[in-house]
C-alpha positions in Angstrom: -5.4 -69.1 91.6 -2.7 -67.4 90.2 -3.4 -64.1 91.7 -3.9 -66.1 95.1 -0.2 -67.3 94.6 1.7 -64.6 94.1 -0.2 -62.6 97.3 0.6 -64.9 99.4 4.2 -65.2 98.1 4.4 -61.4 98.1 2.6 -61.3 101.5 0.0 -59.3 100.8 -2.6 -58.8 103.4 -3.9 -55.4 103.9 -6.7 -55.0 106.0 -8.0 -51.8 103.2 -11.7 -52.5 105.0 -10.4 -51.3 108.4 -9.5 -48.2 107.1 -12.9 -47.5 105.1 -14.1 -44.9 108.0 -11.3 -43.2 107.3 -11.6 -43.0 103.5 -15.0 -42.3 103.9 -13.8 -39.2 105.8 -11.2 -38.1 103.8 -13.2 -38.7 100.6 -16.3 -36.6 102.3 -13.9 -33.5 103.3 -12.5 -33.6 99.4 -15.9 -33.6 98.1 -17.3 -30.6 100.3 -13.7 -28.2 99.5 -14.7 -29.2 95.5 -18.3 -29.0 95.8 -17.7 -25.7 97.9 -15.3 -24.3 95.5 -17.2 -25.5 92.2 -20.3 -23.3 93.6 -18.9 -20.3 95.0 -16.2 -19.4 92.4 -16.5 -22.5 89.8 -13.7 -23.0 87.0 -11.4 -20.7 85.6 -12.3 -21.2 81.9 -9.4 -20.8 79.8 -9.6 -19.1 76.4 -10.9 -22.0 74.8 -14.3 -21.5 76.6 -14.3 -18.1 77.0 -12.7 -16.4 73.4 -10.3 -13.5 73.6 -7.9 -11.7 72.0 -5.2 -13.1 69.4 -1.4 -11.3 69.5 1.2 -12.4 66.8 4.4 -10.9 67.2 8.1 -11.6 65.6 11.2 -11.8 67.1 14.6 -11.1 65.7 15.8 -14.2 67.6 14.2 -17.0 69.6 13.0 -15.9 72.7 12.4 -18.1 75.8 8.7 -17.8 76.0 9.1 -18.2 80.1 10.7 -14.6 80.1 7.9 -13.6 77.5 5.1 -15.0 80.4 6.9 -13.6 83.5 6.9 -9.9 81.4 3.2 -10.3 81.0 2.2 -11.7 84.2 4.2 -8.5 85.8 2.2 -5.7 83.5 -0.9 -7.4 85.0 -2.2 -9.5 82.8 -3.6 -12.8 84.0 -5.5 -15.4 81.8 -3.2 -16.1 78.6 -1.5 -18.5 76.7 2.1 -18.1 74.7 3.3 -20.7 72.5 6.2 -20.0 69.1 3.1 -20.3 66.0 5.1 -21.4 62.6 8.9 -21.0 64.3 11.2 -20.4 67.4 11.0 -16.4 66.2 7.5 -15.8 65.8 5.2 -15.9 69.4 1.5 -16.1 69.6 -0.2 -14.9 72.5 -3.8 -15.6 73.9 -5.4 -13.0 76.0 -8.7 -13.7 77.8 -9.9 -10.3 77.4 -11.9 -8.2 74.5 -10.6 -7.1 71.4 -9.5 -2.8 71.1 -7.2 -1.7 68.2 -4.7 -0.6 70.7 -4.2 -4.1 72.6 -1.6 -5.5 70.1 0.2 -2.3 69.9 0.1 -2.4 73.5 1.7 -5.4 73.6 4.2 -5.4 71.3 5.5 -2.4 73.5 5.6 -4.1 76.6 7.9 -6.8 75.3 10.2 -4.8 72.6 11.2 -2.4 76.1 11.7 -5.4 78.0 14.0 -7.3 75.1 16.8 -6.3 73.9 15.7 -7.7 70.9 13.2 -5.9 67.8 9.8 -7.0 68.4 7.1 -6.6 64.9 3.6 -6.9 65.4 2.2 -9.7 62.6 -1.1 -9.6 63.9 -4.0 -9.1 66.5 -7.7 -9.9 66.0 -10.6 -11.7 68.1 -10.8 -15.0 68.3 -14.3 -16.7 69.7 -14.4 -19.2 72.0 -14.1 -22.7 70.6 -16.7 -24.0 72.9 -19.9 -22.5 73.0 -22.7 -22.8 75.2 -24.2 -25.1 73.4 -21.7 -27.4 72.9 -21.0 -27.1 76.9 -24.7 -27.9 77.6 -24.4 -31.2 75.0 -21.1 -32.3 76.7 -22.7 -32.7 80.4 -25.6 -34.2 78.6 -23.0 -36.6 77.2 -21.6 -37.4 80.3 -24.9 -38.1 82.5 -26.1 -40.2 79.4 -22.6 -42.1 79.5 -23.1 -42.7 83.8 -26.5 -44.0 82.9 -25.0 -46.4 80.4 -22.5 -47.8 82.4 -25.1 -48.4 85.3 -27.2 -50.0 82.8 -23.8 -52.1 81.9 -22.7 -53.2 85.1 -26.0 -53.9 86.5 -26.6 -56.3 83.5 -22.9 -57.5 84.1 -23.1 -57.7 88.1 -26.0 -56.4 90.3 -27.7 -53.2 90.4 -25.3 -52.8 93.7 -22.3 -52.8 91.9 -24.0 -50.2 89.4 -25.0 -47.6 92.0 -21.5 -48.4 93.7 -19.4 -48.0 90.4 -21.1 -45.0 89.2 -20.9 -43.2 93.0 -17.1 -43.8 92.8 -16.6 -42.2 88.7 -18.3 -39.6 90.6 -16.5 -39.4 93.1 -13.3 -38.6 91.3 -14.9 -36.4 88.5 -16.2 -33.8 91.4 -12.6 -34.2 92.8 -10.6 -33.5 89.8 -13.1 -30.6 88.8 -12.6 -29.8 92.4 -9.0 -29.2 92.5 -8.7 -27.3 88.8 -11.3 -25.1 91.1 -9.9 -24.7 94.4 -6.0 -24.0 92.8 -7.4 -21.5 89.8 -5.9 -23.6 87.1 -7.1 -23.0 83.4 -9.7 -25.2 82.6 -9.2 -25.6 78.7 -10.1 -28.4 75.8 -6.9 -30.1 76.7 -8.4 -30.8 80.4 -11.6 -31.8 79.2 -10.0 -34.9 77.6 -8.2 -35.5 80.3 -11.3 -35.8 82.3 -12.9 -38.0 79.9 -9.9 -40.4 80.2 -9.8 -40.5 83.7 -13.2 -41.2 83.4 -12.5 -44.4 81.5 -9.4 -45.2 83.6 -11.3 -45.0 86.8 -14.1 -46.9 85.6 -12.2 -49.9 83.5 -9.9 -49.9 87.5 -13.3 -50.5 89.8 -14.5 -53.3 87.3 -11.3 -55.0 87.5 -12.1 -54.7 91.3 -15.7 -56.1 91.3 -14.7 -59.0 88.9 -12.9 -60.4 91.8 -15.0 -59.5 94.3 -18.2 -61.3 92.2 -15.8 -64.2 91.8 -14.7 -65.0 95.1 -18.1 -64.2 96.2 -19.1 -67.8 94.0 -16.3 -69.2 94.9 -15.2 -69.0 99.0 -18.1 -70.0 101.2 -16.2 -68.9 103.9 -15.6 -65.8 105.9 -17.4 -62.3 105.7 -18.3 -59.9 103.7 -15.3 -57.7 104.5 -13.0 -60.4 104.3 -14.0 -61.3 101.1 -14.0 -58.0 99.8 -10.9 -57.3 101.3 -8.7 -60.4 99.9 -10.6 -59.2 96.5 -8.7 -55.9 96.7 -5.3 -57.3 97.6 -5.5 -59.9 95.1 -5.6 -57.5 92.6 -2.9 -54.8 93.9 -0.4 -55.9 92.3 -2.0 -55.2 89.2 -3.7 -52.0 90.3 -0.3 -50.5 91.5 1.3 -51.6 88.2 -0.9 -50.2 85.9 -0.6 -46.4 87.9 2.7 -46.5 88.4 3.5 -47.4 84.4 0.7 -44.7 83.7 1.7 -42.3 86.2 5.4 -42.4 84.5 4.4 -41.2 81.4 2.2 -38.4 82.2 5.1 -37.4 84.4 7.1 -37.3 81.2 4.6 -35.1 79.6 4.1 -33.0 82.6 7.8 -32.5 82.8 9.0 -32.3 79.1 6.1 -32.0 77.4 5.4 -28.1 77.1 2.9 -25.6 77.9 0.4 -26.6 76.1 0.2 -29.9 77.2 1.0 -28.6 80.8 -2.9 -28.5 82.4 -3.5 -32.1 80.4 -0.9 -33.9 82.2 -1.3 -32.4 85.3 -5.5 -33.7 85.3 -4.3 -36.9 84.2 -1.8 -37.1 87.1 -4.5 -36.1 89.7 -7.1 -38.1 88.2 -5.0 -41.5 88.2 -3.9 -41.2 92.0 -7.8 -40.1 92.3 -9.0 -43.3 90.3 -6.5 -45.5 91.8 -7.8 -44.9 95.3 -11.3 -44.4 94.9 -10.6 -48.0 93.2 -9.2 -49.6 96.3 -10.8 -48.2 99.3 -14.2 -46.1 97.6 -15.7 -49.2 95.6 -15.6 -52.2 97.7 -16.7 -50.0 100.6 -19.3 -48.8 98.7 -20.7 -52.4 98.0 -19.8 -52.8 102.1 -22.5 -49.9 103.2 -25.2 -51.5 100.7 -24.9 -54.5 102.4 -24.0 -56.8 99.5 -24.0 -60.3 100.2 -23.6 -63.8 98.5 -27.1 -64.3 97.4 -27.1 -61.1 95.6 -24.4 -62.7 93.1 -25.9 -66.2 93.2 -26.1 -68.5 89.7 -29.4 -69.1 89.3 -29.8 -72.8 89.3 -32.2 -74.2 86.5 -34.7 -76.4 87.4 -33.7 -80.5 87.0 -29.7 -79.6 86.8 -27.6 -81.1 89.5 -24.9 -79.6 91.9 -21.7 -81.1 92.1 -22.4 -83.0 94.9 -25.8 -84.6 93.7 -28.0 -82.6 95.1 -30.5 -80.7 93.4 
């Protein structure tokens, strides 16, 4: 009832259903670019994935580590990582490539020519990649066990529609997000791996928020359609929706902004993955249930035998 109030009082009455052709196409071309890009050139696997080489060097005074990147991107290096290790003077560096004796050496040169500051060489060594094979294999493993969970969940909860629909739309925005670290060669590292599991969480706690309207008004209204009732199930929780991204969205901006390099790919898969969720949310779930054809009698109450309706009748 409250929910009803304020969209009325806010006027809020947006026909999302007459738009679902339109989501449906512009959720079908994002699929094929991620599915397209995922299979011809996949992920850029950062260091974390891959291993490489470690370079510790020490500076006589703080340098800005984006001078230290834009020296190494123009020597030709591509995958790394620089961050200060222990202080402002001392700079570690992460390169995707194999170990030799002569690529700290090498390195060290490159930046004491290019400072006008004394650059010492702590250290260089391999480092392995933190995830192996193995533990890649057990973490998709993970996640298909997880889907079949929450399936199992909201078909208990709901109806087997809403299952297939929910899980189709966590889909839906984990092929996108892979899609677009893929299509834009971004690292993909640790750090963007739990961002993915948290938008998998976000997106999925959004569509049951959705569906717990929709199964409510289904009981409830006996009157208009399908659409309609799907429709006013959506707006009726916008406000809340909108809210909850928006407050999100904020502080991942933060991070994004202030929070560093190393937090840099994290916030920037949260970002994409909350726009992704919130949408999918309001136009991929409900119009989902729409194609499947889901109706009042699929969310019925059972009525036991010898109990009475309101009215008297059995």
């Amino acid at each position: 009832m409250t929910n009803n109030l304020s969209s009325k009082l806010l006027n809020i009455n947006i026909n999302f259903m007459k738009l679902r052709y339109l989501a449906f196409g512009l959720s079908a071309v994002l699929l094929l670019v991620s599915i397209g890009s995922l299979a011809t050139q996949g992920l850029r696997l950062g260091l974390d994935f891959t291993g490489g080489t470690l370079v510790e060097l020490h500076y006589t005074n703080s340098p800005n580590l984006e001078e230290v990147r834009g020296q190494l991107e123009t020597a030709g290096y591509e995958q790394f990582v620089v961050q200060n290790f222990g202080s402002s003077h001392d700079v570690l560096i992460r390169l995707n490539q194999g170990f030799s004796p002569e690529v700290g050496e090498q390195v060290r040169s490159l930046l004491d020519t290019q400072n006008a500051d004394k650059v010492e060489l702590t250290r260089a060594e391999f480092v392995g990649a933190q995830v192996g094979d193995e533990l890649r294999d057990q973490g998709g493993l993970g996640m298909l066990v997880a889907m079949l969970c929450i399936m199992v969940y909201v078909a208990f909860r709901f109806q087997y529609k809403f299952a297939v629909g929910s899980v189709l739309a966590l889909v839906h925005d984990v092929i996108i997000l892979l899609g677009f670290f893929s299509v834009f060669r971004i690292d993909f590292d640790l750090t963007v791996l739990a961002a993915l599991l948290a938008v998998v969480g976000y997106s999925i706690n959004d569509t049951i928020v959705v569906y717990d309207r929709i199964r409510e008004n289904f009981r409830k209204i006996r009157e208009g359609t399908v659409s309609e009732l799907i429709n006013l199930s959506i707006n009726q929780t916008l406000i809340r929706t909108t809210i909850t991204s928006i407050t999100t969205l904020l502080v991942v901006v933060t991070l994004f902004l202030l929070g560093g390099e190393m937090i840099h790919n994290f916030a920037l898969a949260l970002m994409v993955g909350i726009l992704v969720g919130t949408y999918s949310s309001i136009y991929i779930a409900g119009t989902l249930l729409l194609s499947m054809k889901v109706s009042r009698e699929d969310l019925a109450i059972p009525i036991k035998e010898g109990v009475l309706e309101e009215d008297g009748r059995p």
